[in-house]
N, CA, C and O atoms as a printed pandas DataFrame, in Angstrom:
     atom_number atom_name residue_name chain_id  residue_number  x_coord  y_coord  z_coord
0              1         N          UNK        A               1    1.205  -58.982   -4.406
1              2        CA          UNK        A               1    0.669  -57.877   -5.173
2              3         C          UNK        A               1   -0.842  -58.035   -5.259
3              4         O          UNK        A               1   -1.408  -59.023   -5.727
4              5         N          UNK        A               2   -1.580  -56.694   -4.636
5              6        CA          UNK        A               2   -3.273  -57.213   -5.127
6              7         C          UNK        A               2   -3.789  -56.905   -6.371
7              8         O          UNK        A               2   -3.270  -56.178   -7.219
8              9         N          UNK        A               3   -4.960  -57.566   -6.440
9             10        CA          UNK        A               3   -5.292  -57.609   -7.571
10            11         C          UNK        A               3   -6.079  -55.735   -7.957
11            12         O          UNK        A               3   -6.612  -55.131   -7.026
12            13         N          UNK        A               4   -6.010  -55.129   -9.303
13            14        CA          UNK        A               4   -6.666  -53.686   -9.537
14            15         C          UNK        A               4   -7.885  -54.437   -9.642
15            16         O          UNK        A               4   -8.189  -55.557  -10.051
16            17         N          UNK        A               5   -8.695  -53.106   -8.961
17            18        CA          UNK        A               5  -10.352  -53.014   -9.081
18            19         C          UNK        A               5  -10.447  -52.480  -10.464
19            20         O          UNK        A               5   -9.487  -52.098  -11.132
20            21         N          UNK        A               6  -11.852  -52.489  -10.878
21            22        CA          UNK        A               6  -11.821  -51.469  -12.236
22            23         C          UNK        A               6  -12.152  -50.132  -11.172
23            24         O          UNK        A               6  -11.300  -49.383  -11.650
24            25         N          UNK        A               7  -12.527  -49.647  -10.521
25            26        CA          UNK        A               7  -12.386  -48.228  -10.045
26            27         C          UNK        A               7  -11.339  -47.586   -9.859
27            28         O          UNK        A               7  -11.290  -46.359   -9.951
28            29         N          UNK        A               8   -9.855  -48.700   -9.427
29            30        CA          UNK        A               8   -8.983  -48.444   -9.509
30            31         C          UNK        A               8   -8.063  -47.622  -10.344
31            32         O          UNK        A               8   -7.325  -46.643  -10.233
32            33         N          UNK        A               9   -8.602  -48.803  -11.558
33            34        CA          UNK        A               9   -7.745  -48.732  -13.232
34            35         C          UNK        A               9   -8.600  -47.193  -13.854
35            36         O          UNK        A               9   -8.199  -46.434  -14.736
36            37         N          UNK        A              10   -9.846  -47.103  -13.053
37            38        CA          UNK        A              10  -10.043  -45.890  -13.769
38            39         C          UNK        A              10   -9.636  -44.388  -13.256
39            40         O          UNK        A              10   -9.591  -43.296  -13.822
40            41         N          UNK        A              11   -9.306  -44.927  -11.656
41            42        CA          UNK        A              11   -8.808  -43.779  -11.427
42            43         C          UNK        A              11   -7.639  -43.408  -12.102
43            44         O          UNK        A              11   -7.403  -42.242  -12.420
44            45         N          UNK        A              12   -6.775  -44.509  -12.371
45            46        CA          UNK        A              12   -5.186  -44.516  -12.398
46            47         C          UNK        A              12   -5.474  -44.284  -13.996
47            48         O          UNK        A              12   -4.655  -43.516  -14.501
48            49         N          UNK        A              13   -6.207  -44.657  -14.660
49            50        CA          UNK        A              13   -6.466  -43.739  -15.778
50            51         C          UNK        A              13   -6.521  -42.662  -16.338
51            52         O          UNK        A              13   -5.943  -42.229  -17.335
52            53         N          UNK        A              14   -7.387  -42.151  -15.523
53            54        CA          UNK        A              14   -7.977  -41.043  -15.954
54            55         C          UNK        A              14   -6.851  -39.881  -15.590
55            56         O          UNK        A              14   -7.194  -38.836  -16.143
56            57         N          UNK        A              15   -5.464  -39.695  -14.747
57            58        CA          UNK        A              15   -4.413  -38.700  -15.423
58            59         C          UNK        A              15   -3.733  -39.384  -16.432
59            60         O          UNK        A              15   -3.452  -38.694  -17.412
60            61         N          UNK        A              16   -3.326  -40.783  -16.460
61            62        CA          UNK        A              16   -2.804  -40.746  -17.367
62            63         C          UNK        A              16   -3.597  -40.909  -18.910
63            64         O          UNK        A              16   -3.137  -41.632  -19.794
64            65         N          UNK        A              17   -4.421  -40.385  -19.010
65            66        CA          UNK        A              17   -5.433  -39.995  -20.077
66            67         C          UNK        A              17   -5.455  -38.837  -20.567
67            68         O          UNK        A              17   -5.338  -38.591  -21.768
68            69         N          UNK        A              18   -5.662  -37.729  -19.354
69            70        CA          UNK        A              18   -4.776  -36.803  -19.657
70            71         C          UNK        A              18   -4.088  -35.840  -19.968
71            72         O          UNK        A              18   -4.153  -34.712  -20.457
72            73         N          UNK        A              19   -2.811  -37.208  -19.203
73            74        CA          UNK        A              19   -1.038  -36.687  -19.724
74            75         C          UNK        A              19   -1.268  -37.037  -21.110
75            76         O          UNK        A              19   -1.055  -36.124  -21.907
76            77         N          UNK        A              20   -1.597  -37.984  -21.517
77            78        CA          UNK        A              20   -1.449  -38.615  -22.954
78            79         C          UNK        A              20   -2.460  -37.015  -24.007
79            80         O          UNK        A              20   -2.043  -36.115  -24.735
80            81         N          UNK        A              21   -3.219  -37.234  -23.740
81            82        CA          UNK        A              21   -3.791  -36.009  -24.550
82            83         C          UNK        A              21   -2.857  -34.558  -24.899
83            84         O          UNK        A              21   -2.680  -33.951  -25.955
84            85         N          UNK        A              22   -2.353  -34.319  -23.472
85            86        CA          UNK        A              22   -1.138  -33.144  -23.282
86            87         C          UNK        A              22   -0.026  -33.646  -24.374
87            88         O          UNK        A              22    0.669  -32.798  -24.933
88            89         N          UNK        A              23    0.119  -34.932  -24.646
89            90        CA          UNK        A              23    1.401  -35.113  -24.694
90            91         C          UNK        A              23    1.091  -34.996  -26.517
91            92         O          UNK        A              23    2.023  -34.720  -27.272
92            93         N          UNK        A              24   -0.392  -35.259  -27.064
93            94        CA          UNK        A              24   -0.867  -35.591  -28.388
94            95         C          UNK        A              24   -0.369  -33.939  -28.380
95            96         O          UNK        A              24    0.723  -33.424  -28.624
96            97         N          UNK        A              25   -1.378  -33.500  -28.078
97            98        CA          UNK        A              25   -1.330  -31.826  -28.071
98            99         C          UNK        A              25   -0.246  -30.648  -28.285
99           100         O          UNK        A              25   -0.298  -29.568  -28.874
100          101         N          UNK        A              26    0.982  -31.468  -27.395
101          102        CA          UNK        A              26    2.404  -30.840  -27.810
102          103         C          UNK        A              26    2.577  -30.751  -28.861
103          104         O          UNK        A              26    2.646  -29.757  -29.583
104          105         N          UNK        A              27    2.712  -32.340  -29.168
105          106        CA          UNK        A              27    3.153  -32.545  -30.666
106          107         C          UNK        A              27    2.848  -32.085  -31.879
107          108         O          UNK        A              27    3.608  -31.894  -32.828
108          109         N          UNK        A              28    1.046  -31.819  -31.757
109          110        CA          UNK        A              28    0.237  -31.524  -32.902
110          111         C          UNK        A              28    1.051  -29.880  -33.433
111          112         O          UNK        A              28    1.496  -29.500  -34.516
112          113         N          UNK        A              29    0.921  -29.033  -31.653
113          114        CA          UNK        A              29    1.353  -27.970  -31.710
114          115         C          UNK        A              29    3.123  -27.874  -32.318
115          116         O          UNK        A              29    3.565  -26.758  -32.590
116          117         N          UNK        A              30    3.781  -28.785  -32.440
117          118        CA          UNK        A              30    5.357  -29.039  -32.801
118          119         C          UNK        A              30    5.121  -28.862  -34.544
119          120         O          UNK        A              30    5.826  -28.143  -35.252
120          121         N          UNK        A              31    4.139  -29.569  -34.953
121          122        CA          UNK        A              31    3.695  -29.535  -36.536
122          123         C          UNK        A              31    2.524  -28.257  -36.920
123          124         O          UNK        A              31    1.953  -28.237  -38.010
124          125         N          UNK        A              32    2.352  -27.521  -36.156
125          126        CA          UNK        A              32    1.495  -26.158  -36.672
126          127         C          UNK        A              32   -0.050  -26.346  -36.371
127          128         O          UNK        A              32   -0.820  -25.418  -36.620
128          129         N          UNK        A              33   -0.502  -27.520  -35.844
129          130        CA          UNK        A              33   -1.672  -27.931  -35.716
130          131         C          UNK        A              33   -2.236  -27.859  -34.744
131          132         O          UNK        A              33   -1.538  -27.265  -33.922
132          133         N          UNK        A              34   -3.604  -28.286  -34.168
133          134        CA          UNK        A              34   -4.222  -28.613  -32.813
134          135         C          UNK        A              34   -5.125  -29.676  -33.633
135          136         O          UNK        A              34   -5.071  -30.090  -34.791
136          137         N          UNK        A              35   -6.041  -29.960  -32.456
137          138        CA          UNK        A              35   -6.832  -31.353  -32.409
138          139         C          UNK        A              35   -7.977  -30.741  -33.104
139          140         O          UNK        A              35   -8.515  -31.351  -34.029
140          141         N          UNK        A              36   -8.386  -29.592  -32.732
141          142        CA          UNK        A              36   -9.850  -28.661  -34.098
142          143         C          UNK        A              36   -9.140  -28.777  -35.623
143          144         O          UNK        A              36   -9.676  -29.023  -36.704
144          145         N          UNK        A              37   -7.463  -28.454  -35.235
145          146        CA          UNK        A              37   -7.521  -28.058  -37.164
146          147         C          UNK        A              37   -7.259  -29.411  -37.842
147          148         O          UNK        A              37   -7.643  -29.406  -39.012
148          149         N          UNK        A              38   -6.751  -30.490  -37.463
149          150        CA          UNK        A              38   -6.699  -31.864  -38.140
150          151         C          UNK        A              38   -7.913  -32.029  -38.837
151          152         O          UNK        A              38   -7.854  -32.753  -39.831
152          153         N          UNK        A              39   -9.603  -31.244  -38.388
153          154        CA          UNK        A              39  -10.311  -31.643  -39.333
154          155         C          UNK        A              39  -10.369  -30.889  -40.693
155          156         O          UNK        A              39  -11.085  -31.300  -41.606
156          157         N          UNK        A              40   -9.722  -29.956  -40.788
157          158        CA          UNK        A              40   -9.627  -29.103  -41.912
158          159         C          UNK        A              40   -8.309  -29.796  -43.153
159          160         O          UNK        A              40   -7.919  -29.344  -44.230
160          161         N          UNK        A              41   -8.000  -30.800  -42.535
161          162        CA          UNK        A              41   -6.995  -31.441  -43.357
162          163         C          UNK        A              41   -7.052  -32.505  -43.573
163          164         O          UNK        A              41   -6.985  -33.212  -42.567
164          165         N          UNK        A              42   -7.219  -33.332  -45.099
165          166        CA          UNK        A              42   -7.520  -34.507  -46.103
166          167         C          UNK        A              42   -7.098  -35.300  -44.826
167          168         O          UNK        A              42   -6.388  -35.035  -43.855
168          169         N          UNK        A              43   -7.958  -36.579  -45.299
169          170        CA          UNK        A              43   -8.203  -37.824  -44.007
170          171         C          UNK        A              43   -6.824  -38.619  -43.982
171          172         O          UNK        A              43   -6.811  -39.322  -42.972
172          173         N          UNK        A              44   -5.841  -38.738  -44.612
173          174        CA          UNK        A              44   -4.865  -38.881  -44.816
174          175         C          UNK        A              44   -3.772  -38.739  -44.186
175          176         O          UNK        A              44   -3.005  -39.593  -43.742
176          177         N          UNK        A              45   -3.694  -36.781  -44.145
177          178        CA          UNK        A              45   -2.401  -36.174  -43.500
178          179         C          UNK        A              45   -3.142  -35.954  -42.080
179          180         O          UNK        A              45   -2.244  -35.480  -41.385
180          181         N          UNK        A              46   -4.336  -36.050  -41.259
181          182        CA          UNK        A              46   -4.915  -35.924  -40.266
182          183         C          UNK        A              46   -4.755  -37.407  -39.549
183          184         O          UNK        A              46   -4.589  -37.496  -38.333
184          185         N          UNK        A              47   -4.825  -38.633  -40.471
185          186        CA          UNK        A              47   -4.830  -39.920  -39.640
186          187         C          UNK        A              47   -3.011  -39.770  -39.386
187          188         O          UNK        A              47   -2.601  -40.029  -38.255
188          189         N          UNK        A              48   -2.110  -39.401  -40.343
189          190        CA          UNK        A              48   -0.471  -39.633  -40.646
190          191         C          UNK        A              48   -0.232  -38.429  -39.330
191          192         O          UNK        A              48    0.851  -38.647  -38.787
192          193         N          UNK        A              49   -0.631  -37.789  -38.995
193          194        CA          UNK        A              49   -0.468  -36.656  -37.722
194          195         C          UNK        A              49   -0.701  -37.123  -36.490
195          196         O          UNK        A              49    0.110  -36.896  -35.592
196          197         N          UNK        A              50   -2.042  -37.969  -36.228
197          198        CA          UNK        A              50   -2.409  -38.244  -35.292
198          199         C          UNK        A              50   -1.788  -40.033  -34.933
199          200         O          UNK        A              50   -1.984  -40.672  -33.900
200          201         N          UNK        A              51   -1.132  -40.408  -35.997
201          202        CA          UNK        A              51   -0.172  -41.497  -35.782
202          203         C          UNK        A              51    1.057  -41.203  -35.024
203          204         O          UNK        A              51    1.498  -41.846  -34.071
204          205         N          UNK        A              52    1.478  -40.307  -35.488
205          206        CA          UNK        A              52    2.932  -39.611  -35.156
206          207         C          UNK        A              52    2.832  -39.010  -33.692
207          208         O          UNK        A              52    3.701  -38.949  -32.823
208          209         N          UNK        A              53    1.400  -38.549  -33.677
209          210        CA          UNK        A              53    1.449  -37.754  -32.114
210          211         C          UNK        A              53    1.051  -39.054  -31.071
211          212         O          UNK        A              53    1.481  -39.073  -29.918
212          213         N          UNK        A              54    0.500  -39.737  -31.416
213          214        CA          UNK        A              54    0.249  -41.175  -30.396
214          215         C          UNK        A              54    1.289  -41.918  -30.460
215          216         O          UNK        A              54    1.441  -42.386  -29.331
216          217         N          UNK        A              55    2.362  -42.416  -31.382
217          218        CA          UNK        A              55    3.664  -42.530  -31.158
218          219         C          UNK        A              55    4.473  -41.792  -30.363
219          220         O          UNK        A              55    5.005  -42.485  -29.496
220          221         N          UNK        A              56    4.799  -40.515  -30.329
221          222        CA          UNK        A              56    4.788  -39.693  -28.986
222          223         C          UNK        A              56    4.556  -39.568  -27.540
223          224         O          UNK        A              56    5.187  -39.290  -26.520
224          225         N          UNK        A              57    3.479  -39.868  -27.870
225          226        CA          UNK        A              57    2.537  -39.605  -26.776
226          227         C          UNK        A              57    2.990  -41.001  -25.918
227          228         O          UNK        A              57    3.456  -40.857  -24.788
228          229         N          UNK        A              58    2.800  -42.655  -26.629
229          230        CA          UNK        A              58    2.929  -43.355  -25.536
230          231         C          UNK        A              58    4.991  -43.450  -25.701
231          232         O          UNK        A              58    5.646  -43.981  -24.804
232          233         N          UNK        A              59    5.433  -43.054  -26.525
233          234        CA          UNK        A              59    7.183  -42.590  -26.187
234          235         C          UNK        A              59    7.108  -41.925  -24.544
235          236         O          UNK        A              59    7.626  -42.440  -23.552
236          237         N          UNK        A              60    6.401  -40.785  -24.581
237          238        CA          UNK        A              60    6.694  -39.974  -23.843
238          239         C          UNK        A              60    6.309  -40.447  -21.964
239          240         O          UNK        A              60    6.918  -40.193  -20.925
240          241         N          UNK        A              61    4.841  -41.326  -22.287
241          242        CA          UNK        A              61    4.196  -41.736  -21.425
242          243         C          UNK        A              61    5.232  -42.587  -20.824
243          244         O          UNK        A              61    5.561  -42.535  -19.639
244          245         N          UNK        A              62    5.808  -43.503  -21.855
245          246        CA          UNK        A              62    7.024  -44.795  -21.269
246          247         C          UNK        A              62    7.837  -44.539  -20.494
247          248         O          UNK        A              62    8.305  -45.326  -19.671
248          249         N          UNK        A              63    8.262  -42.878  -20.709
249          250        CA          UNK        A              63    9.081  -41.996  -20.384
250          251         C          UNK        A              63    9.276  -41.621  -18.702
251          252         O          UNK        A              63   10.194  -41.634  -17.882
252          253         N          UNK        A              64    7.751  -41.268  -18.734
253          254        CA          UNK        A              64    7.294  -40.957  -17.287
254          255         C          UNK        A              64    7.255  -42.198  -16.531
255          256         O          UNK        A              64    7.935  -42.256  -15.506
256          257         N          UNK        A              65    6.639  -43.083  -16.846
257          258        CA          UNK        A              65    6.422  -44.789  -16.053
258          259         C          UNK        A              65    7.896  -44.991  -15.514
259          260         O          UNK        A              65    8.148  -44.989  -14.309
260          261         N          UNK        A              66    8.789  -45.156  -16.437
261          262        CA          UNK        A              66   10.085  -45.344  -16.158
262          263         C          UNK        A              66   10.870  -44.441  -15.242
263          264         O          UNK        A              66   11.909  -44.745  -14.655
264          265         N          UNK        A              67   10.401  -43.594  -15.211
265          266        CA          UNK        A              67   11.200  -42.541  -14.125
266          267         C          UNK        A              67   10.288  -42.857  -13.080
267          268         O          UNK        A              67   10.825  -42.451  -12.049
268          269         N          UNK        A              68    9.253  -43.340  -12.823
269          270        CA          UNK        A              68    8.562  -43.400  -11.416
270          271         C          UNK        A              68    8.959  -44.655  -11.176
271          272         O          UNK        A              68    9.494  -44.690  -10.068
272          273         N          UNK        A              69    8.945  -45.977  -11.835
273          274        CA          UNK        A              69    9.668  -46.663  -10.581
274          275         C          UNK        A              69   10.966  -47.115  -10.378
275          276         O          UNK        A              69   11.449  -48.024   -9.702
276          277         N          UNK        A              70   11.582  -45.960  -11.391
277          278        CA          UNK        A              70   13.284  -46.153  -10.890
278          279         C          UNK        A              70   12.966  -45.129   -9.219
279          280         O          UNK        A              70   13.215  -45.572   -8.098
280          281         N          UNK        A              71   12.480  -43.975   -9.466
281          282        CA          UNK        A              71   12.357  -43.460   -8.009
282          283         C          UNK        A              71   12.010  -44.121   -6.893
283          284         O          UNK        A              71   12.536  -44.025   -5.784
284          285         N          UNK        A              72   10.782  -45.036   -7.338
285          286        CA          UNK        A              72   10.274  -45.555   -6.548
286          287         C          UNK        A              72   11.184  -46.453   -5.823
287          288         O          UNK        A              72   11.201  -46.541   -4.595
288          289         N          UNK        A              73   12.202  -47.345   -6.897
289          290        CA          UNK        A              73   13.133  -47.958   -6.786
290          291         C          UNK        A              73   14.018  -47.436   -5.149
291          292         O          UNK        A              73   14.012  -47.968   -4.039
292          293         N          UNK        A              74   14.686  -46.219   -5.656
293          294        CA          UNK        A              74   15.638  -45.447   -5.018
294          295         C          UNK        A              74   15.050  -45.031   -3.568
295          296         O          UNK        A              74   15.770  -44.753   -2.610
296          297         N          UNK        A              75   13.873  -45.031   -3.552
297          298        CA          UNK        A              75   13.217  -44.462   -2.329
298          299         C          UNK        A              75   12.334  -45.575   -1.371
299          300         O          UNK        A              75   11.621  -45.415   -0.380
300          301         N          UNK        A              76   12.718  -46.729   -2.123
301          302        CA          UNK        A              76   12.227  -48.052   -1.740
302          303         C          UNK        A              76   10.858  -48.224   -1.274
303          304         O          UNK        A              76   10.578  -49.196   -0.572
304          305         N          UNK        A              77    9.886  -47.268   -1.640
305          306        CA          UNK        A              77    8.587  -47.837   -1.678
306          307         C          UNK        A              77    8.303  -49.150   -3.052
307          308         O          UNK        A              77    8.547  -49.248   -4.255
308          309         N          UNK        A              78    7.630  -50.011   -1.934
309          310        CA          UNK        A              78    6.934  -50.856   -3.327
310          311         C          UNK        A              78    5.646  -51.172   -3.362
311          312         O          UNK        A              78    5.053  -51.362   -2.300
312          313         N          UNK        A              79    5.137  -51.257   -4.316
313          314        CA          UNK        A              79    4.103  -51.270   -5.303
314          315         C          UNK        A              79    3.358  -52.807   -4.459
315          316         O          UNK        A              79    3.781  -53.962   -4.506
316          317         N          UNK        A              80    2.218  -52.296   -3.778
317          318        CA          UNK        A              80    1.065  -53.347   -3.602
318          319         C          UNK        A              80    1.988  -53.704   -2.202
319          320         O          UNK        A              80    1.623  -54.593   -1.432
């Protein structure tokens, strides 16, 4: 397996950066919100929102990882 460059890690970042944002974004939208109106709401129920949607978010992310290398699995490419 070789070793990641950081140009690498940032490419391979930067969708899953983001998916992760998409995935905050759903959620916010699941509770009546977006990422503008959390500031209109006490620092409190805005940090307790944006907990819940990053819990989500890397749920969901785990979600995706896991289905790519069971495929990957099945289709027998491997990694490096």
């Amino acid at each position: 397996m070789r070793e990641t460059s950081p140009q690498d890690q940032a490419v391979t970042d930067e969708p899953q950066a983001r998916l992760e944002r998409l995935f905050i974004e759903a959620y916010l939208r699941t509770k009546g919100h977006t990422l503008q109106s959390l500031h209109k709401l006490p620092a409190e129920e805005a940090k307790q929102l944006m907990t819940e949607a990053s819990i989500y978010a890397s749920t969901k992310l785990a979600e995706v990882e896991t289905k790519e290398r069971l495929l990957q699995e099945i289709h027998g490419v491997s990694q490096g």
